[in-house]
mmJSON file of the N, C-alpha and C atoms, coordinates in Angstrom:
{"data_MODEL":{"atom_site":{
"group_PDB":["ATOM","ATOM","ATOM","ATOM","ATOM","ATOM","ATOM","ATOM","ATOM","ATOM","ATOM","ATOM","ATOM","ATOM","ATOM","ATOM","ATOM","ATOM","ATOM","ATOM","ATOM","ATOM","ATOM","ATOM","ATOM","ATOM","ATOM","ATOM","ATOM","ATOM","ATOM","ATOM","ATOM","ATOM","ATOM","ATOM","ATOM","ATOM","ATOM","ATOM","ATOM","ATOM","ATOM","ATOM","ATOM","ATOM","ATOM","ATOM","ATOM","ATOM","ATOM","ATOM","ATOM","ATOM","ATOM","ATOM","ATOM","ATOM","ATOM","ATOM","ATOM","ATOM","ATOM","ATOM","ATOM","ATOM","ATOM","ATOM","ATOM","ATOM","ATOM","ATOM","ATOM","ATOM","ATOM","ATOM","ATOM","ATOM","ATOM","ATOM","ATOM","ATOM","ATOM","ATOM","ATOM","ATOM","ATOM","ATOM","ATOM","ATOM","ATOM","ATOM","ATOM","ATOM","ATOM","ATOM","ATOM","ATOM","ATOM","ATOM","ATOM","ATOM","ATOM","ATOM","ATOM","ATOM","ATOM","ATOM","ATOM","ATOM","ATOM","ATOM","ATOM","ATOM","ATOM","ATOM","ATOM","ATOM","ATOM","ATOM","ATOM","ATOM","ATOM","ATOM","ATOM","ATOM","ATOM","ATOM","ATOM","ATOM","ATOM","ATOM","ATOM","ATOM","ATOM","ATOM","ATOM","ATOM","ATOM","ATOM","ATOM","ATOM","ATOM","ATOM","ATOM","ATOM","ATOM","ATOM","ATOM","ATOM","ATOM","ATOM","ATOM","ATOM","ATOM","ATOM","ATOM","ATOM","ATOM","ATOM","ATOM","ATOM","ATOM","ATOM","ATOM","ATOM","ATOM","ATOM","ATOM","ATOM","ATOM"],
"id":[1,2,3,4,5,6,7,8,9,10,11,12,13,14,15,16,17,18,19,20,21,22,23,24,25,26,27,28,29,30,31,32,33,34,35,36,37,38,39,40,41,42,43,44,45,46,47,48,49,50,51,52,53,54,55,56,57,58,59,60,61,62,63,64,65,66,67,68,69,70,71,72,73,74,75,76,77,78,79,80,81,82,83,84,85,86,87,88,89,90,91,92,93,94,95,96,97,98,99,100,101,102,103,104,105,106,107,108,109,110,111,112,113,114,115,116,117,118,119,120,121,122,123,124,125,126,127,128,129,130,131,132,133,134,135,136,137,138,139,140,141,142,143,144,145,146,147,148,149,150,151,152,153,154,155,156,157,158,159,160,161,162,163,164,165,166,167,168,169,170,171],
"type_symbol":["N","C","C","N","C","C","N","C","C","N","C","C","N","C","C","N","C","C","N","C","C","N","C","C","N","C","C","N","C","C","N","C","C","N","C","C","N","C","C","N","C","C","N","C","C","N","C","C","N","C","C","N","C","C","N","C","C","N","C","C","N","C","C","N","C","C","N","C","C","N","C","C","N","C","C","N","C","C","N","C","C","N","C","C","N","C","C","N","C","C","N","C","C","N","C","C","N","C","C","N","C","C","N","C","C","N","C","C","N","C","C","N","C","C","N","C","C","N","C","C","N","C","C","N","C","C","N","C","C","N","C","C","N","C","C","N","C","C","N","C","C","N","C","C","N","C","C","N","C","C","N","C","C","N","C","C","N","C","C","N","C","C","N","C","C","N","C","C","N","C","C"],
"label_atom_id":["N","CA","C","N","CA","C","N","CA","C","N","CA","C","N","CA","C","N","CA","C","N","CA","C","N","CA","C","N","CA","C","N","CA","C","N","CA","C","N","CA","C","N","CA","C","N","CA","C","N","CA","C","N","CA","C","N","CA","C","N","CA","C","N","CA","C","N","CA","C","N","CA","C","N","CA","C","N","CA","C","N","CA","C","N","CA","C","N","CA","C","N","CA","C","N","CA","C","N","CA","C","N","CA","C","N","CA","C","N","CA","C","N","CA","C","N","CA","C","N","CA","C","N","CA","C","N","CA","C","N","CA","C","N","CA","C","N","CA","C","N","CA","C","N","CA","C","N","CA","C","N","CA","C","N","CA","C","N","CA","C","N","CA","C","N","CA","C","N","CA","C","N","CA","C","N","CA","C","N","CA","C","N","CA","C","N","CA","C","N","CA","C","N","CA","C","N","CA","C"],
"label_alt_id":[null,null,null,null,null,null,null,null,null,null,null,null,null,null,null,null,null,null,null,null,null,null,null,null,null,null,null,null,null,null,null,null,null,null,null,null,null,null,null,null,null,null,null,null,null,null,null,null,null,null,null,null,null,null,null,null,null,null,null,null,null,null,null,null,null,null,null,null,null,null,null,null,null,null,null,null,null,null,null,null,null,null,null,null,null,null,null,null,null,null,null,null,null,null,null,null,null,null,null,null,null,null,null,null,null,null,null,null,null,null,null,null,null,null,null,null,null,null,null,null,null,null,null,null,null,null,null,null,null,null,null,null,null,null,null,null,null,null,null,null,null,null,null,null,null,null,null,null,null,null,null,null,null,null,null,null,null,null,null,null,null,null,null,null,null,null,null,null,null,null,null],
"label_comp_id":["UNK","UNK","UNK","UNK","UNK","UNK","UNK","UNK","UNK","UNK","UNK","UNK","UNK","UNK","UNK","UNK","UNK","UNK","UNK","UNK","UNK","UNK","UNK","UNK","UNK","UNK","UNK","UNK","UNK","UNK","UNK","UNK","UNK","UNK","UNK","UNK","UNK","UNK","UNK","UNK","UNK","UNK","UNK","UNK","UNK","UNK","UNK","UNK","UNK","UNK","UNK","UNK","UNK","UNK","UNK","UNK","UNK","UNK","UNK","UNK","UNK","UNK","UNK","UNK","UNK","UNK","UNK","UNK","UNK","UNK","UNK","UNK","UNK","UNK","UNK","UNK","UNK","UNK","UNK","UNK","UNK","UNK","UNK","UNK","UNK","UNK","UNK","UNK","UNK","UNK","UNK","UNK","UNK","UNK","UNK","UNK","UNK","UNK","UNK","UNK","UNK","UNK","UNK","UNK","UNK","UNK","UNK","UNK","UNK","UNK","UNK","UNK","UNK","UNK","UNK","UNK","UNK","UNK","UNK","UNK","UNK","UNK","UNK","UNK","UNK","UNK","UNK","UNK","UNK","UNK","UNK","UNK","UNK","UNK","UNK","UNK","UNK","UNK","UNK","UNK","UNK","UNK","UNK","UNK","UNK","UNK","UNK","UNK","UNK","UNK","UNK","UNK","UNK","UNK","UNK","UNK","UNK","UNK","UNK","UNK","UNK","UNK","UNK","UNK","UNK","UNK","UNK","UNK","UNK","UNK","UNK"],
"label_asym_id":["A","A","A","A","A","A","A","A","A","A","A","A","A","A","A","A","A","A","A","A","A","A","A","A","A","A","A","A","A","A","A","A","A","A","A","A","A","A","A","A","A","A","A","A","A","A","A","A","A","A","A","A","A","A","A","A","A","A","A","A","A","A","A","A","A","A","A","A","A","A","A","A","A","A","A","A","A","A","A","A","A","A","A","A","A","A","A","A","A","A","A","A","A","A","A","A","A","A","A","A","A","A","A","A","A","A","A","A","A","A","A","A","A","A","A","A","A","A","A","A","A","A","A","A","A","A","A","A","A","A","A","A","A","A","A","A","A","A","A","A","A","A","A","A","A","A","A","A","A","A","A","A","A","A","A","A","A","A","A","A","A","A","A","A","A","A","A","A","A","A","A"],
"label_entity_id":["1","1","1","1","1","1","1","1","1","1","1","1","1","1","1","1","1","1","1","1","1","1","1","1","1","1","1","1","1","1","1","1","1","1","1","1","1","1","1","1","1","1","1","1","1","1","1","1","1","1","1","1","1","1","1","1","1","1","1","1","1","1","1","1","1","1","1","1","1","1","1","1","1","1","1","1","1","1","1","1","1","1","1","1","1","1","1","1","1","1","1","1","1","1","1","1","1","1","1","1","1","1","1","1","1","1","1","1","1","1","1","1","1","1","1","1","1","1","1","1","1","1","1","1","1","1","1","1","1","1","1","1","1","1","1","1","1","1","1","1","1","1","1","1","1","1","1","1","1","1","1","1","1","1","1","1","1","1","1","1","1","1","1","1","1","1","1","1","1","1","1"],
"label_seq_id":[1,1,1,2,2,2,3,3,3,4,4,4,5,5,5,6,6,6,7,7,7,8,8,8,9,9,9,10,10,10,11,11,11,12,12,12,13,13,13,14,14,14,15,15,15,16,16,16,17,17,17,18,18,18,19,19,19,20,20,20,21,21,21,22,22,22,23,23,23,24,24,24,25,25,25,26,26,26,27,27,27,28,28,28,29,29,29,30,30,30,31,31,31,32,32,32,33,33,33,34,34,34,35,35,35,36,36,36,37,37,37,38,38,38,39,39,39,40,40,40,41,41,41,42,42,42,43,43,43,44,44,44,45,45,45,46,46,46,47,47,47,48,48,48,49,49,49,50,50,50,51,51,51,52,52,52,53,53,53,54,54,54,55,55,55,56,56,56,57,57,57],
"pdbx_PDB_ins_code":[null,null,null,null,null,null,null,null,null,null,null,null,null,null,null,null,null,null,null,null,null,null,null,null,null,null,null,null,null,null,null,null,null,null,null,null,null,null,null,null,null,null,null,null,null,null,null,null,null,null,null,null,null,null,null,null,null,null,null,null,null,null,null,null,null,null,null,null,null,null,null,null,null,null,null,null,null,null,null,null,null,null,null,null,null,null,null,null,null,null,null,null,null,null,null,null,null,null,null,null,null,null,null,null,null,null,null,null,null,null,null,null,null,null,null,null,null,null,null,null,null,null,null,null,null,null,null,null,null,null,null,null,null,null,null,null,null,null,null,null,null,null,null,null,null,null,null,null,null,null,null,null,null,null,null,null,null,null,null,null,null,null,null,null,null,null,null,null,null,null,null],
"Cartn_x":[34.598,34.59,36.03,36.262,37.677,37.818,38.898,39.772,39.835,39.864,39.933,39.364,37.896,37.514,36.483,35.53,33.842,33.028,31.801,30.752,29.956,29.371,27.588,26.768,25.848,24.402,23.812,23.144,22.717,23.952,23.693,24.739,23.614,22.607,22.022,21.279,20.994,20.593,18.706,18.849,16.639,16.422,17.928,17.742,17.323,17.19,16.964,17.632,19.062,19.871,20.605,20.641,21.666,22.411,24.153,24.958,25.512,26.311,26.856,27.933,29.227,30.472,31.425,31.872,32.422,33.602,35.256,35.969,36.246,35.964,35.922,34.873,34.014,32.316,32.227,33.085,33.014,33.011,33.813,34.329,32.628,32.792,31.789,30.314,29.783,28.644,27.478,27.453,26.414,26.481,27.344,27.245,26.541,27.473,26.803,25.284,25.348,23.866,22.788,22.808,21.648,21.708,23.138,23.093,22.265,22.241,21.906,20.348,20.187,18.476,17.865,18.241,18.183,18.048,18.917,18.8,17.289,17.735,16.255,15.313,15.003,13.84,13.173,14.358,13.686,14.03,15.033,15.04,16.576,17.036,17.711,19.334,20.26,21.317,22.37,22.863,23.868,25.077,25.681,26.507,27.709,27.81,28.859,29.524,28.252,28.782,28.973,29.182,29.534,30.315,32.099,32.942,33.092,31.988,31.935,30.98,30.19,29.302,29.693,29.064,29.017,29.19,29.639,29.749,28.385,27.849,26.468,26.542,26.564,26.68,25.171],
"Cartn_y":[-69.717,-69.274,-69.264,-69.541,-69.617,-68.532,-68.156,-66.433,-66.082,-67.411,-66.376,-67.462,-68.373,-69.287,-68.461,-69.49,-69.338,-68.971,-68.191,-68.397,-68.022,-68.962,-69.642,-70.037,-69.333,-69.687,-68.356,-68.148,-67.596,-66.262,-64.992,-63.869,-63.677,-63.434,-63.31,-64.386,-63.996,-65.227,-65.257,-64.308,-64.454,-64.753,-65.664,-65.935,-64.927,-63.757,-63.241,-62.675,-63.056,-63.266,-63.884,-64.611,-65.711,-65.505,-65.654,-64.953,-66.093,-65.968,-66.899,-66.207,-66.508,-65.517,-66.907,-66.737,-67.889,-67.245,-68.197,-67.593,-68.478,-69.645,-70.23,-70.256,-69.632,-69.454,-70.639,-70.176,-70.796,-72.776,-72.983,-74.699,-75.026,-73.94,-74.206,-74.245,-73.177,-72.574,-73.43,-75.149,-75.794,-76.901,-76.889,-77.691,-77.151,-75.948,-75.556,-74.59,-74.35,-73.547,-74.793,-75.793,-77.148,-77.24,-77.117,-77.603,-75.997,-74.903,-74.196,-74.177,-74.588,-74.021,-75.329,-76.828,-77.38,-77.126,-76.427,-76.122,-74.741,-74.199,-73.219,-73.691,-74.545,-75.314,-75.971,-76.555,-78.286,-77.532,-76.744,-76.283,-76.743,-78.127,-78.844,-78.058,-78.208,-77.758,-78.704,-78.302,-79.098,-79.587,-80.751,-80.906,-80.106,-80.422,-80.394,-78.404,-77.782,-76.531,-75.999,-76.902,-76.557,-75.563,-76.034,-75.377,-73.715,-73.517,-72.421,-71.154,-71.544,-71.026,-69.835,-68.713,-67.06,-67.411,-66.981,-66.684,-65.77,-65.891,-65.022,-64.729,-63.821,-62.751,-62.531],
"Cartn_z":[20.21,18.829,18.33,17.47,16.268,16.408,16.357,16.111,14.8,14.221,12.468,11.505,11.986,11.787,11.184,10.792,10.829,11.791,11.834,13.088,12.156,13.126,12.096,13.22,13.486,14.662,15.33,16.312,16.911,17.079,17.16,18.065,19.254,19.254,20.107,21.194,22.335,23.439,23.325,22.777,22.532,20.736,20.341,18.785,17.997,17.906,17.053,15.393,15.901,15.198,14.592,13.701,13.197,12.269,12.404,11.509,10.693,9.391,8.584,8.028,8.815,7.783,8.426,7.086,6.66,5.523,5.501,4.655,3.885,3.601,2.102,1.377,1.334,1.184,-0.256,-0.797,-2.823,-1.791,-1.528,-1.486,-0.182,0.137,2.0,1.945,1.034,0.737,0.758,-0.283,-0.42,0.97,1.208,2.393,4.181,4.206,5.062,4.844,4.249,3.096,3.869,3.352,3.775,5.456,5.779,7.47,7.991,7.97,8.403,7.847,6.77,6.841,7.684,7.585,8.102,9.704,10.109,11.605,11.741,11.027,10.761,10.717,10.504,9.834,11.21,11.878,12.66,13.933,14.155,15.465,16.533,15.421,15.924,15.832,16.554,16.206,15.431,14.289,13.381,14.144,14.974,15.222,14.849,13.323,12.66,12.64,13.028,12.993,14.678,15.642,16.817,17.167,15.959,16.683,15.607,15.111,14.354,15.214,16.395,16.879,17.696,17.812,18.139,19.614,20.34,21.631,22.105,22.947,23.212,24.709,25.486,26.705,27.206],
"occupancy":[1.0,1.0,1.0,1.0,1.0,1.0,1.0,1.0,1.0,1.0,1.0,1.0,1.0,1.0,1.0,1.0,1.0,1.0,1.0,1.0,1.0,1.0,1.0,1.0,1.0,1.0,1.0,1.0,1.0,1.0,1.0,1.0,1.0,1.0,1.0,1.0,1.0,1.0,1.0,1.0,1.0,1.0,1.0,1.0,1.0,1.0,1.0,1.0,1.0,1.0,1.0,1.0,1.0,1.0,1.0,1.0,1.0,1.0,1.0,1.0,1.0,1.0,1.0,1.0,1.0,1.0,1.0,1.0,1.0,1.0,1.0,1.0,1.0,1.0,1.0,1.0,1.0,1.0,1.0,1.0,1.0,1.0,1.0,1.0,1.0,1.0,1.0,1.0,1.0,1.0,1.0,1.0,1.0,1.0,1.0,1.0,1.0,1.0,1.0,1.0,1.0,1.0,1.0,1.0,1.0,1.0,1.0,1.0,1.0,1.0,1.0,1.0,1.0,1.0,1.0,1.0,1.0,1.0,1.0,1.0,1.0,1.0,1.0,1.0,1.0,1.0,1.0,1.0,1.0,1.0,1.0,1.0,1.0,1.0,1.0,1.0,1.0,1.0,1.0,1.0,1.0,1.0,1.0,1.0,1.0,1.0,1.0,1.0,1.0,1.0,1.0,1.0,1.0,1.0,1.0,1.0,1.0,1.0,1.0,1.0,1.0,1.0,1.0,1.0,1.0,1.0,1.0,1.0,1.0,1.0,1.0],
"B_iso_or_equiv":[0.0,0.0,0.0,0.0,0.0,0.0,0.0,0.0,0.0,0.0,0.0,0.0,0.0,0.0,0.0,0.0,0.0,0.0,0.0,0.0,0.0,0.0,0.0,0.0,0.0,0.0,0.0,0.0,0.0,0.0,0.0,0.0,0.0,0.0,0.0,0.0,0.0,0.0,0.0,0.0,0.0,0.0,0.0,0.0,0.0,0.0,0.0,0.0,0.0,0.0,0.0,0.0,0.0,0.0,0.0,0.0,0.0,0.0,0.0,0.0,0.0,0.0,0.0,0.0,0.0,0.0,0.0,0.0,0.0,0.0,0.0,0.0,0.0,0.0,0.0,0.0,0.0,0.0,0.0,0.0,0.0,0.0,0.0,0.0,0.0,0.0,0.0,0.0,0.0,0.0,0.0,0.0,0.0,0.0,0.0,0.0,0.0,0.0,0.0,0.0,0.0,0.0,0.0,0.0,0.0,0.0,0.0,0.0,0.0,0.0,0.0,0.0,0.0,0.0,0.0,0.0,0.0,0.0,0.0,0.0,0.0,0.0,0.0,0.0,0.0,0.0,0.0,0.0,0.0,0.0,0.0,0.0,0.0,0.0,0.0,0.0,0.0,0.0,0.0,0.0,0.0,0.0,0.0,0.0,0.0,0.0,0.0,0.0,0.0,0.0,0.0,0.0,0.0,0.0,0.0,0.0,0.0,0.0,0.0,0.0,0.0,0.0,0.0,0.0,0.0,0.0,0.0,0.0,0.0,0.0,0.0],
"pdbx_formal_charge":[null,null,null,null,null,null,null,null,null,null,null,null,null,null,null,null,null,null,null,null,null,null,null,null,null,null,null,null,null,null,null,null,null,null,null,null,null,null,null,null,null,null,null,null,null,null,null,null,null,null,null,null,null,null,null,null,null,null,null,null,null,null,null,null,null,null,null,null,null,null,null,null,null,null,null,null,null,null,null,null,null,null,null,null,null,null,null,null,null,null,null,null,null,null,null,null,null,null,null,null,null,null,null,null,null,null,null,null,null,null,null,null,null,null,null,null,null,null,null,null,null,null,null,null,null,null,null,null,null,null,null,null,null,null,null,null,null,null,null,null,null,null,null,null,null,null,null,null,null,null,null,null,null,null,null,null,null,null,null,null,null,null,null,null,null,null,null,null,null,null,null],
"auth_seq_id":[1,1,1,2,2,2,3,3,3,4,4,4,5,5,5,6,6,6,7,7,7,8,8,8,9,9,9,10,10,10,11,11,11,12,12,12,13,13,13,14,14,14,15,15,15,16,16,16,17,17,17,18,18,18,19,19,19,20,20,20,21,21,21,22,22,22,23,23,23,24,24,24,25,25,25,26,26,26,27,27,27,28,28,28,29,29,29,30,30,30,31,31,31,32,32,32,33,33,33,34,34,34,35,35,35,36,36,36,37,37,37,38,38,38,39,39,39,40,40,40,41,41,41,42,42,42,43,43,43,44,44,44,45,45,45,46,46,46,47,47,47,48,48,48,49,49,49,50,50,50,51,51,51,52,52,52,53,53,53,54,54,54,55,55,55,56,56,56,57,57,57],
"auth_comp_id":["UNK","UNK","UNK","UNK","UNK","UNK","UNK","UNK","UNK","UNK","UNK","UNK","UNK","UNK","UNK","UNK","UNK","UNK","UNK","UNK","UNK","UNK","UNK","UNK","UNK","UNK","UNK","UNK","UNK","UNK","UNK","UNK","UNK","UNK","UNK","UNK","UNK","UNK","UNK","UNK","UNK","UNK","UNK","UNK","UNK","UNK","UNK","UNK","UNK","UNK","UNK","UNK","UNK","UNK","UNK","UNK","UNK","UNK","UNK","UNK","UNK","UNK","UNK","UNK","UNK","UNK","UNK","UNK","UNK","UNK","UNK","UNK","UNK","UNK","UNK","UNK","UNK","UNK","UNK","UNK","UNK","UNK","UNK","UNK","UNK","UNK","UNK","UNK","UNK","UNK","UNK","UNK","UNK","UNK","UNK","UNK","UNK","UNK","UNK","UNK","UNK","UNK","UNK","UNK","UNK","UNK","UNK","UNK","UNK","UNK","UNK","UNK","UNK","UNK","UNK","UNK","UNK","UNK","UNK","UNK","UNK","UNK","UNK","UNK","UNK","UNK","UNK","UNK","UNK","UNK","UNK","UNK","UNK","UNK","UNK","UNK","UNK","UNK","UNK","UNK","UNK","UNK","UNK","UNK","UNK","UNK","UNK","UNK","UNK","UNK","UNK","UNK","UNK","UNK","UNK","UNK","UNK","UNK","UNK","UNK","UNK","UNK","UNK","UNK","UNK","UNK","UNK","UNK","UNK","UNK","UNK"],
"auth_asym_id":["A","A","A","A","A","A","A","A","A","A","A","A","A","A","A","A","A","A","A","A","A","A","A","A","A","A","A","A","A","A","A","A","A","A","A","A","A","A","A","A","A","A","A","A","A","A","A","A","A","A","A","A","A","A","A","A","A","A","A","A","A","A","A","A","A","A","A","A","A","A","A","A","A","A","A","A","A","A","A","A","A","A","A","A","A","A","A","A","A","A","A","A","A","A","A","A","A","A","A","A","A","A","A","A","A","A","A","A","A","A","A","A","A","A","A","A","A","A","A","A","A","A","A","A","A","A","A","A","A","A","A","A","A","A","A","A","A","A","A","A","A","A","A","A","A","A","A","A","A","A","A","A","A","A","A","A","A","A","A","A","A","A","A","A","A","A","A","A","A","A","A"],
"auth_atom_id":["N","CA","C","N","CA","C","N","CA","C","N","CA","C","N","CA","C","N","CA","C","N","CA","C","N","CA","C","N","CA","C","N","CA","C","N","CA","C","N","CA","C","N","CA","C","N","CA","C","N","CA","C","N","CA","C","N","CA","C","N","CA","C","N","CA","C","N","CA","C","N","CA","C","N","CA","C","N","CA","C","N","CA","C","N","CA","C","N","CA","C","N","CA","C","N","CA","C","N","CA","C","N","CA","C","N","CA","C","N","CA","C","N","CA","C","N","CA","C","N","CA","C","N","CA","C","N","CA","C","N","CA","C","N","CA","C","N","CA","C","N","CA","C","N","CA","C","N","CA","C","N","CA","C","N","CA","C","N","CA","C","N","CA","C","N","CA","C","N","CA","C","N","CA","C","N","CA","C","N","CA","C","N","CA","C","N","CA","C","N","CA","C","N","CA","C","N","CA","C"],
"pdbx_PDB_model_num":[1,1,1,1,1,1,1,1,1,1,1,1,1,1,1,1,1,1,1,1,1,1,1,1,1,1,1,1,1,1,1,1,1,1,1,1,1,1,1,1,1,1,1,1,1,1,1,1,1,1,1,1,1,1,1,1,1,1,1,1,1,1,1,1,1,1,1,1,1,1,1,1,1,1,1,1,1,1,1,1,1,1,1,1,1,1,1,1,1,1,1,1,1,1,1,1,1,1,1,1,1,1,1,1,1,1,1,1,1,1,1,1,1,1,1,1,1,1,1,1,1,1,1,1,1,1,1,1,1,1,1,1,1,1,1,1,1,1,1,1,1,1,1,1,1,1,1,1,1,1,1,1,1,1,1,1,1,1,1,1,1,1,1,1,1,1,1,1,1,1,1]
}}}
């Protein structure tokens, strides 16, 4: 996970959680907005938001 990045996916390991904090939200919002419901949707994980992803324990 980025230190002072984005995280966007799962916090939890039984999915029950999926977080979206993000700090350019205004420029970021419609783009990642589609990749995430997209991933909601199909199940599939968005490449593109890899290096934004929660660390999970």
């Amino acid at each position: 996970m980025p230190a002072h990045g984005p995280v966007i996916g799962y916090a939890t390991n039984d999915r029950s959680v999926y977080v979206a904090v993000m700090h350019s939200a205004i420029t970021l919002a419609p783009t990642v907005g589609r990749l995430i419901a997209d991933e909601l949707v199909t199940g599939r994980p968005a490449p593109e938001l890899q290096r934004c992803r929660p660390r999970t324990h």
